[in-house]
CHARMM internal coordinates of N, CA and C (Angstrom, degrees):
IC EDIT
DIST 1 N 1 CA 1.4676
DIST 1 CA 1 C 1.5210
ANGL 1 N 1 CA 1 C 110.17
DIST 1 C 2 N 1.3957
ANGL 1 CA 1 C 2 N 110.51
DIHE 1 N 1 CA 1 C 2 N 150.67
DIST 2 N 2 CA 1.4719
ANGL 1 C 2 N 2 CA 107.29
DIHE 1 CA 1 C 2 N 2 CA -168.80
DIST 2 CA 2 C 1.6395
ANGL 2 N 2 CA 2 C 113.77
DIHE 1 C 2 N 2 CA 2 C -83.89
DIST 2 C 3 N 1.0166
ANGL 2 CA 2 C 3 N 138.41
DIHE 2 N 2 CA 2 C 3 N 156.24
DIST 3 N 3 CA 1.6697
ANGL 2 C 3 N 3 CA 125.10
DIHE 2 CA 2 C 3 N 3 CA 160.40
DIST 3 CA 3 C 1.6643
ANGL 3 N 3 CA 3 C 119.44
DIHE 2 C 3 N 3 CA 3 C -47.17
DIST 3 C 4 N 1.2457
ANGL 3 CA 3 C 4 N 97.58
DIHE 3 N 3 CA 3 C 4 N 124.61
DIST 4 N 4 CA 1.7637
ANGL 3 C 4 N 4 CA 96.93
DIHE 3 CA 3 C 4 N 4 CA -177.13
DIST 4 CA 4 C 1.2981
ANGL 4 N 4 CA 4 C 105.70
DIHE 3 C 4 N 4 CA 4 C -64.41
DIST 4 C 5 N 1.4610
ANGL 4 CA 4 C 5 N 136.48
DIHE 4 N 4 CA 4 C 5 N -27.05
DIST 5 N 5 CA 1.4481
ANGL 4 C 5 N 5 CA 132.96
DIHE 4 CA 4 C 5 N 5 CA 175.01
DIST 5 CA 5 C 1.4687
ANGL 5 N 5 CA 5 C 108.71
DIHE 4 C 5 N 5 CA 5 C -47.77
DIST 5 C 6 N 1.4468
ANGL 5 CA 5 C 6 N 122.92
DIHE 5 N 5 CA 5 C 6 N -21.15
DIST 6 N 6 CA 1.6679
ANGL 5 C 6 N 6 CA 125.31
DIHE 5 CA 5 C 6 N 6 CA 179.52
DIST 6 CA 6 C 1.5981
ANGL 6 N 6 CA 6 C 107.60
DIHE 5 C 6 N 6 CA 6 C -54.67
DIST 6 C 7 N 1.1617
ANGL 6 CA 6 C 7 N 111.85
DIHE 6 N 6 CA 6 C 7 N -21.00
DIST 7 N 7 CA 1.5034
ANGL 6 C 7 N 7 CA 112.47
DIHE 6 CA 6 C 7 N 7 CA -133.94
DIST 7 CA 7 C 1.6578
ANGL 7 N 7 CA 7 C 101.99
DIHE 6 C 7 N 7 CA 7 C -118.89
DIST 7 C 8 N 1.4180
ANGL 7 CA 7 C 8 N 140.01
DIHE 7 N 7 CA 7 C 8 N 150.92
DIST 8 N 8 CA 1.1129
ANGL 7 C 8 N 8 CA 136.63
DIHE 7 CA 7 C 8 N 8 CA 179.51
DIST 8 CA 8 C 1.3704
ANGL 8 N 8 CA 8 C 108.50
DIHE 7 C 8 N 8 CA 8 C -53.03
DIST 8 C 9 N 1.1989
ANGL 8 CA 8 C 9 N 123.99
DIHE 8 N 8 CA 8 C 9 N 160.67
DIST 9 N 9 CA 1.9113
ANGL 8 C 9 N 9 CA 121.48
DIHE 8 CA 8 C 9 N 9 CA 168.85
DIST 9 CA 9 C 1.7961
ANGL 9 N 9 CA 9 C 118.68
DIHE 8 C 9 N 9 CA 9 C -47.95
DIST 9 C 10 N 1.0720
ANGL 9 CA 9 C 10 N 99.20
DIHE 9 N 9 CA 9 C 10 N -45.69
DIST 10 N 10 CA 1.6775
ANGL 9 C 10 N 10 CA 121.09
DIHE 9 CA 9 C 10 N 10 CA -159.99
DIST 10 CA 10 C 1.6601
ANGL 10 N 10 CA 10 C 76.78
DIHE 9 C 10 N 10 CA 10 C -69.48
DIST 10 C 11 N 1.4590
ANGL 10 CA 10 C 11 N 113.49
DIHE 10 N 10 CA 10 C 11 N -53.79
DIST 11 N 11 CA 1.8884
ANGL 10 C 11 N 11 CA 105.25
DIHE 10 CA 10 C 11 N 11 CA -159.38
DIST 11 CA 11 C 1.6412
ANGL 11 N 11 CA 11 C 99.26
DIHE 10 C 11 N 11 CA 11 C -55.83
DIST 11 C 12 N 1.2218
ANGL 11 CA 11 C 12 N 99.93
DIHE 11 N 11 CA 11 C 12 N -36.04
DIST 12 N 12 CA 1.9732
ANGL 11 C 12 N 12 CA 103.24
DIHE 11 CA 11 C 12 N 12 CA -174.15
DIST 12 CA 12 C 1.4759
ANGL 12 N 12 CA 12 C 106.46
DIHE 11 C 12 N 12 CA 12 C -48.00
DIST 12 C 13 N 1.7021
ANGL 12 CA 12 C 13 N 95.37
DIHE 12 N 12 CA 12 C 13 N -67.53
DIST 13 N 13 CA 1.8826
ANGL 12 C 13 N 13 CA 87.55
DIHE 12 CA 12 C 13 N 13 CA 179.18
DIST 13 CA 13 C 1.7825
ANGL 13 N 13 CA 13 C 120.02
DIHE 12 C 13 N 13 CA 13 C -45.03
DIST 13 C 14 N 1.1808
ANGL 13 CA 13 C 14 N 105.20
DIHE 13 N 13 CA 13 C 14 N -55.68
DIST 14 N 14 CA 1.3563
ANGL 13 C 14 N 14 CA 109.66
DIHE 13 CA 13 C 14 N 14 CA 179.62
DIST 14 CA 14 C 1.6709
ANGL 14 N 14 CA 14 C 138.92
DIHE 13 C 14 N 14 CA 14 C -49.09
DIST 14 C 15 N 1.3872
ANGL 14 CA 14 C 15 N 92.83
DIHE 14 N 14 CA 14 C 15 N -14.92
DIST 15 N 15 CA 1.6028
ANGL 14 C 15 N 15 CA 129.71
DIHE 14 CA 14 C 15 N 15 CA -179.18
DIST 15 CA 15 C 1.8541
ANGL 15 N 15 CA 15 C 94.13
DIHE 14 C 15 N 15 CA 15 C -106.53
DIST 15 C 16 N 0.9205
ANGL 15 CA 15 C 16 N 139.12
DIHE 15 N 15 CA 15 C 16 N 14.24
DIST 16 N 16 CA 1.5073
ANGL 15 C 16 N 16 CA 145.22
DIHE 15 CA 15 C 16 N 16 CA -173.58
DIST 16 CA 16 C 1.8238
ANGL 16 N 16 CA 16 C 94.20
DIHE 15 C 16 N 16 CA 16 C -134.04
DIST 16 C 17 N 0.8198
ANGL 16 CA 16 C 17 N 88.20
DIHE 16 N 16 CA 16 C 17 N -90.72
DIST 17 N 17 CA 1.7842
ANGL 16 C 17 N 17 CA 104.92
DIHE 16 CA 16 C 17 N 17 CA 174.25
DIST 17 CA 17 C 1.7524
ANGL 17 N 17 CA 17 C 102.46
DIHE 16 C 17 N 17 CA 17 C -34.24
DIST 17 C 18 N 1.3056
ANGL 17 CA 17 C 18 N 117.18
DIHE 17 N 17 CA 17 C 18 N -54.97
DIST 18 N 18 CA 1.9331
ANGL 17 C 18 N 18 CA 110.30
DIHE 17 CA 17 C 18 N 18 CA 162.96
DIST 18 CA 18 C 1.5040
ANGL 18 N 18 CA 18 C 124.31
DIHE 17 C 18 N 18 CA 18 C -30.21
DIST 18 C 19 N 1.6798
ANGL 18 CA 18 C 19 N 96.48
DIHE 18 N 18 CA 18 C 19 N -81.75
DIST 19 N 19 CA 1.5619
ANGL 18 C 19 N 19 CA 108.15
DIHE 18 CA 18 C 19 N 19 CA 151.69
DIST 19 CA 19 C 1.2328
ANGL 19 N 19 CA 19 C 130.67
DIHE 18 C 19 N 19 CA 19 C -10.71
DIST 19 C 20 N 1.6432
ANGL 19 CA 19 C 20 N 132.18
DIHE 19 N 19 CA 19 C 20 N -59.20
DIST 20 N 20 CA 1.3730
ANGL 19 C 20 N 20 CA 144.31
DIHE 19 CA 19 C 20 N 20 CA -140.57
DIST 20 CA 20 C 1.4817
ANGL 20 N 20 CA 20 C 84.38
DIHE 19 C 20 N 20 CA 20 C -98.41
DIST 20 C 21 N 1.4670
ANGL 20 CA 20 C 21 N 110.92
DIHE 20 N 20 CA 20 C 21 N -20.90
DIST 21 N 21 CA 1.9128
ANGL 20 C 21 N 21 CA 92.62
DIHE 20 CA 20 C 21 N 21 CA -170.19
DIST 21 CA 21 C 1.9959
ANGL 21 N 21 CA 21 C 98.80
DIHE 20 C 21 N 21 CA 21 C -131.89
DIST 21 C 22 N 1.6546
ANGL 21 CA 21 C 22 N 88.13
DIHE 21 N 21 CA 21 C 22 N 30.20
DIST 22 N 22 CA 1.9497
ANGL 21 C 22 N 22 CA 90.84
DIHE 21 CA 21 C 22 N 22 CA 147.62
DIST 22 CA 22 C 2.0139
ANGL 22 N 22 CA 22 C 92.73
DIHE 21 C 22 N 22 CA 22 C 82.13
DIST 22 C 23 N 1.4278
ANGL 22 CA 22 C 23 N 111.76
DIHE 22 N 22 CA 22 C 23 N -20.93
DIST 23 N 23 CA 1.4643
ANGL 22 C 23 N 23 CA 100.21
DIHE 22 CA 22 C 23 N 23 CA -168.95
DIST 23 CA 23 C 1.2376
ANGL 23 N 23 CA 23 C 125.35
DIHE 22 C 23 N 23 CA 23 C -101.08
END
COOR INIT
IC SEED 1 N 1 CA 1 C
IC BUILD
């Protein structure tokens, strides 16, 4: 998996919030 720091802020949450619901 890549470092979430790559990624805009909003993508971070959204890449957290994915996770929490398995997808």
């Amino acid at each position: 998996m890549e470092p979430l720091d790559a990624y805009e802020p909003w993508v971070q949450s959204f890449a957290v919030f994915n996770s929490a619901v398995g997808g």
